[in-house]
C-alpha positions in Angstrom: 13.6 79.3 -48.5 13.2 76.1 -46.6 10.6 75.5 -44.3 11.4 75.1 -40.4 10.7 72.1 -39.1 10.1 71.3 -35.3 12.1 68.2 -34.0 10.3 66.8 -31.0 13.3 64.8 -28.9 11.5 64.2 -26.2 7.7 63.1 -25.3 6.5 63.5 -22.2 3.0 62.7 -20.4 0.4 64.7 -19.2 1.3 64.6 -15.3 5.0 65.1 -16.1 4.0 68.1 -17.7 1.9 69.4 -15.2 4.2 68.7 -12.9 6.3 70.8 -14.8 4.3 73.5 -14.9 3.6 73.4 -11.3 7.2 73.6 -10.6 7.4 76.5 -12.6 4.5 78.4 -10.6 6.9 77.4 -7.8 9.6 79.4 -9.2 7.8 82.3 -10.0 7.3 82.5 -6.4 2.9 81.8 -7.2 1.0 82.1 -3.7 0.5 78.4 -2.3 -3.6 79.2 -2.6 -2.9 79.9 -6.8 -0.6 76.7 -7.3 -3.5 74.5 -5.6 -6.2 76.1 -7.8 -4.0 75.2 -11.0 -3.5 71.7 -9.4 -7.2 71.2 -9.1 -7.5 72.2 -12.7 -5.1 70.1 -13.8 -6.8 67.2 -12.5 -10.3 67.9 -13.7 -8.7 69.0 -17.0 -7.6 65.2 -16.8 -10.5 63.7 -16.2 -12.9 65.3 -18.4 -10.6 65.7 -21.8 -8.8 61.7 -21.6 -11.4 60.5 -19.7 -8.4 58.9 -17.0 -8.0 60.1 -13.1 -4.3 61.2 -11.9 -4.8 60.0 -8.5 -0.8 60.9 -7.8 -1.0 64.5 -8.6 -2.1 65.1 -4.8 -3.9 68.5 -3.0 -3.9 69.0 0.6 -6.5 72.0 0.9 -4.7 72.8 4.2 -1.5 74.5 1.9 -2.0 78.4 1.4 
């Protein structure tokens, strides 16, 4: 039997994949207050793991 193989088509970048994923917390209809707390993680997942700032993933604290 032949192995699978996975055929990547498409590559995409860390802040187009969190936006992503942020759009899908949208969808599932998340609170406001959850999608910031996943935003902020995000960013400082950013920061400490590539060592880079996304400065245009934005969080206004005033959304809940």
């Amino acid at each position: 039997m032949k192995k699978l193989k996975m055929k990547l088509t498409k590559s995409i970048t860390f802040k187009e994949g969190c936006d992503k994923y942020l759009d899908y917390c949208r969808q599932r209809n998340l609170r406001q207050g959850t999608i910031n707390h996943y935003r902020q993680l995000l960013r400082l997942e950013s920061v400490t793991s590539i060592g880079i700032e996304l400065p245009d993933i934005p969080f206004d604290e005033d959304e809940e």
